[in-house]
C-alpha positions, 0 to 999 in steps of 0.5 A: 485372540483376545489382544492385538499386538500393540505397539509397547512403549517405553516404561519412561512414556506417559500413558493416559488412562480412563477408569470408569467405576472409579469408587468401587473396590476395582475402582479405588484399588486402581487409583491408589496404585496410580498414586504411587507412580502419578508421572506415569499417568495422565488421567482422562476420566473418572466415572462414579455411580453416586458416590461424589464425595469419593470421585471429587477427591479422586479427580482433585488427586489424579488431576482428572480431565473430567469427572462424571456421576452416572446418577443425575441427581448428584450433578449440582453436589458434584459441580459443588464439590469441584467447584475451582479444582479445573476439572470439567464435570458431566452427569447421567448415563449418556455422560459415562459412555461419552467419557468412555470415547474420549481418547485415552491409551487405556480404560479400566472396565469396573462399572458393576452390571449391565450399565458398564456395557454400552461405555465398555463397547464405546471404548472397544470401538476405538481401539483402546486397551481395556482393563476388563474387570466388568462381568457382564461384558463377557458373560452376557454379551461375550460373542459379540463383545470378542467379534467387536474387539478382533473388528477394531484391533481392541487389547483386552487384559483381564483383571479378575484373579483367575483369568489375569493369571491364565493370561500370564501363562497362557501361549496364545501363538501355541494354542494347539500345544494347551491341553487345559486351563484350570480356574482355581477356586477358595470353595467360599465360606461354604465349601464344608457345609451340607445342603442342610447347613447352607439353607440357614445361612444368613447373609452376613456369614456369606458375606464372610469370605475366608480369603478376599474382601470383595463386596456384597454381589460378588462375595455371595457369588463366592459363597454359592460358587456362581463366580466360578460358573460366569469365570468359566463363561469369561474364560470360554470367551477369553481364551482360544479353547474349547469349553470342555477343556476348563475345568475348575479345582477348588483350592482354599488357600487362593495362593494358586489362581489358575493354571494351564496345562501343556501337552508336554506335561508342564502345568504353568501357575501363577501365584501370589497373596490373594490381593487384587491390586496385583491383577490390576497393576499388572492390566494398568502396566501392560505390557511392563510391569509395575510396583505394587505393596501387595504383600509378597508372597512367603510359601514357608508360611503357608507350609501346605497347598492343597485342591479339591474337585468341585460339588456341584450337588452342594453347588448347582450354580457351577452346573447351570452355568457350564449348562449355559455356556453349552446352550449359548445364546440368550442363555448366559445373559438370563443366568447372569440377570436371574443371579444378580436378582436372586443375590439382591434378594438373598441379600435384602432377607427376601429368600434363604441362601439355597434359592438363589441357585433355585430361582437363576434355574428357574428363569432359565428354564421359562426363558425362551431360547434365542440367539443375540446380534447386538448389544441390544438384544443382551440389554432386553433379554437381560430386562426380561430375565430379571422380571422373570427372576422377580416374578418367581422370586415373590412366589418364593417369599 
């Protein structure tokens, strides 16, 4: 089990919150619903990477206890920009994690990469609800984040559209009568290219996602399909079932974000527009629900909903991270660190688009096998990966 049984208040009670990562896409997102019900919220702490313009107005809006920027640098332009707001101020890594241990009911996971996992941990180790929306919590480092969660009675609410639609329709006291979980996928901007096509793909055509504005890493994920593989990963570990019984459906409207599949023939989806506030708002209400101005959905618009198996000759990212997930170990965390490398790369003209998939196989491959035991372990075998990454990713270009 992913979620202890909290105890549930009230809708009338105040619920303190953390949001770390607040300027990025989950971030804002998670802010602007604040905003729409502040007498619900009382805000803890805020944490930005650079971005201090964006974390001052936010800290000066939600009236935030403590602000904190993760880059050292930006501590004076941050002390500048709150000078007389009231709102204390910290700077640096060690800063991040520490806000991340100051009580709150719930904390929002949305720092990108390896660096949200220390402060995601901290908040698991006082029992916090957490608003996961981190990947790397649960790709890189998944068995010893769950064992630490079931340890310290943590609540874990995904935020990812696929996993918080499982969630919702998911029996966790009636495991046993699941047959399957199906993750939906758009198919990307790619889903009708040949091989052939995909190797000249520039970055800003795979930047150019049919349904969802994402950014940059995670819409070059959709493009090559790889969100879906460290879905799958994230699923495993979320989820009470085994990985043979997830599978993945591509369906390019993204009405349907996911599935499951009962031993009495009932299929339970939940639907919606593809827009990320909905997810979000239902982890910051849990276990109510809150009001939010994502668009309603209007199936007479759409007319037709249509699903197609997955290529994984077209899309080998979806191969190697099923292949990861049955390896274990170390294995997850190397294709998690080798991808991030080869989409900055892809991003930055290093490298065409089809190796990306070609340099995370590659790591795998010359990476030896081992197993994890502490968080530790994740952060060097996720250091190694990426040199390894590196170093073939320089032989390519």
């Amino acid at each position: 089990m992913t979620h202890s049984h909290k105890v549930i208040t009230p809708e009338t009670s105040i619920r303190s919150i953390s949001i770390l990562g607040s300027t990025g896409s989950v971030g804002t997102n998670t802010v602007d619903l604040v905003k729409l019900t502040p007498e619900r919220f009382s805000v803890t702490a805020l944490s930005a990477n650079r971005n201090v313009a964006l974390l001052a107005e936010q800290a000066r809006a939600l009236k935030a206890k403590i602000a904190v920027i993760a880059d050292e640098s930006y501590y004076n332009d941050l002390k500048e920009a709150l000078s007389g707001s009231g709102v204390e101020i910290a700077a640096g890594r060690r800063a991040v994690i520490e806000a991340a241990m100051r009580p709150s009911d719930w904390i929002m996971s949305a720092i990108v990469g390896t660096a949200g996992l220390e402060p995601t941990f901290k908040a698991v180790e006082r029992g916090a609800i957490i608003g996961l929306a981190n990947k790397e919590c649960l790709v890189s480092a998944g068995k010893i984040m769950i064992n630490a969660i079931k340890q310290q009675g943590a609540t874990i609410i995904p935020v990812d559209s696929e996993h918080s639609a499982i969630f919702q329709v998911f029996d966790f006291d009636n495991v046993d009568k699941i047959n399957r979980i199906i993750l939906t996928a758009s198919g990307g901007p790619f889903r009708e290219k040949s091989l052939k096509e995909m190797s000249s793909m520039t970055p800003k055509q795979a930047l150019a996602h049919p349904n969802w504005d994402m950014g940059p890493k995670i819409s070059i994920d959709s493009a090559t399909m790889m969100n879906k593989g460290l879905e799958l990963i994230e699923a495993y570990h979320l989820f009470p079932v085994s990985e043979e019984k997830i599978e993945i459906l591509v369906h390019p409207q993204s009405v349907v974000h996911s599935l499951v599949d009962y031993v009495d023939g009932s299929v339970l989806a939940q639907m919606g527009t593809p827009d990320m506030r909905t997810p979000i708002s239902f982890a910051l209400g849990w276990p109510q629900r809150l009001a939010t101005p994502a668009t309603g959905l209007n199936l007479q618009e759409i007319g037709n909903l249509s699903f197609e198996d997955t290529d994984e000759e077209r899309f080998p990212a979806l191969r190697l991270a099923r292949e990861a997930l049955r390896n274990g170990g170390n294995a997850p965390t190397v294709l998690n660190a080798a991808n991030e490398i080869a989409v900055e790369g892809f991003l930055n003209n290093q490298i065409n688009f089809l190796n990306i998939a070609a340099i995370v196989e590659n790591t795998l491959e010359n990476t030896p096998h081992c197993e994890l035991e502490t968080l530790s372990d994740v952060l060097d075998v996720d250091c190694i990966a990426r040199k390894t990454a590196k170093a073939y990713m320089k032989d390519l270009s």
